[in-house]
N, C-alpha and C positions, 0 to 999 in steps of 0.2 A: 619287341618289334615296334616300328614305327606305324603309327598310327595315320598313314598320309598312304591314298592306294586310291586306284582306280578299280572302278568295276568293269567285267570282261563282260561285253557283248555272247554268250553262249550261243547263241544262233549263227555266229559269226566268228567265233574261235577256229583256229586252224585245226585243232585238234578234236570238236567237241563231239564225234564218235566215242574217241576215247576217253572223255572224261566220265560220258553218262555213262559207258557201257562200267568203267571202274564206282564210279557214284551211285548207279542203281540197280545194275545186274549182282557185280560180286559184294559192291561196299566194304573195299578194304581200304587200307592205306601199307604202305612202304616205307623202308628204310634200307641205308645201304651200309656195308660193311665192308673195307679194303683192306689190302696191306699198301702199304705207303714207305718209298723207299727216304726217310729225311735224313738222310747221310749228309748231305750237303748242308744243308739246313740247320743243322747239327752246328756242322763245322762252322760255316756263317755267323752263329751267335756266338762259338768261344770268342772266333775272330775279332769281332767288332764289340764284343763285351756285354749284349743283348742279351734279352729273355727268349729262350727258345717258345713258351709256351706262347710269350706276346706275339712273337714272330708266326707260329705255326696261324693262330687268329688271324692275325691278320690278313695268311694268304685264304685262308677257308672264309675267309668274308668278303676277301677279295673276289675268291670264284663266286659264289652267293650272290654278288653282286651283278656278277658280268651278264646274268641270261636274263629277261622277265621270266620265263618259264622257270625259275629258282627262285624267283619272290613273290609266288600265287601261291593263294590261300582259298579257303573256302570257309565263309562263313555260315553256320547253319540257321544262326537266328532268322537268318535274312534272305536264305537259302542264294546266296552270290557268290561267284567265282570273282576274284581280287586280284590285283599284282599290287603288290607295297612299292613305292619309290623306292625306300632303301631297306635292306636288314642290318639290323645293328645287333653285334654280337652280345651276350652273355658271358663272364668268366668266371667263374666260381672258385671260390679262396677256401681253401679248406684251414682250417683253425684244430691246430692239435692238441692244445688243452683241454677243449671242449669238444672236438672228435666233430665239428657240424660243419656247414659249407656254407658260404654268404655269396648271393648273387652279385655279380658287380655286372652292371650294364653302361658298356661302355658302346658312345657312339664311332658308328662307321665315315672313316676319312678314305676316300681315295690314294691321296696322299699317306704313301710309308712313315713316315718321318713325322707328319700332323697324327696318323691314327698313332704309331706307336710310345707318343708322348703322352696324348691322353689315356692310352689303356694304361701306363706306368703309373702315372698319376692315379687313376681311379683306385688298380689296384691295391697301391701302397697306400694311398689312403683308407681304405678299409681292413687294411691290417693294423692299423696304428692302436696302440692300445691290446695288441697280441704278443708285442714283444718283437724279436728279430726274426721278418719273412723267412721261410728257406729257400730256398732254387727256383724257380718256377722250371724246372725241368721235367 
């Protein structure tokens, strides 16, 4: 993640019943889990000769991007509620000789066509020395 973020006013958040009450009542955290129709999506990358996996990135960082309320954090050190300017995604390259997965962090473009050259780029570069990528499918 980028390390460029404002701190939220908590007295003044639209929300901060429900932060505290999840922050010091229950103290949990969330995750979500869907089914996702990428039918299209799919078809879009035979089409135009794409990485699906670049592609599916891009749109999940695209949404990620779109709300502040998707780019708040909360630091404990320092006990502050955050929004990051941007989220920059994570892609993970699995290496099957050696069965381990290499973080590639690639930054976030608004731009399709700017992000999806540089996540190619990172990618391929961190397979280099693996031999010939497979699919990112």
């Amino acid at each position: 993640m980028n390390t460029n973020y404002k701190v939220i006013d908590r007295d003044k958040y639209y929300r901060k019943g429900v932060f505290r009450h999840f922050s010091e009542d229950c103290k949990c955290s969330t995750s979500i889990t869907a089914r996702i129709d990428v039918t299209e999506l799919a078809s879009y990358s035979k089409k135009t000769g794409t990485k699906f996996y670049i592609n599916f990135l891009y749109i999940l960082s695209n949404v990620m991007n779109s709300r502040e309320d998707y780019r708040m954090g909360y630091l404990w050190q320092t006990d502050e509620l955050i929004c990051y300017d941007v989220i920059n995604p994570t892609q993970y390259v699995f290496h099957e000789d050696t069965e381990t997965c290499t973080p590639v962090y690639t930054e976030y473009f608004e731009d399709y066509e700017k992000f999806y050259a540089s996540a190619f780029k990172e990618n391929k570069g961190i397979r280099t020395g693996y031999g010939e990528p497979p699919e990112l499918v």
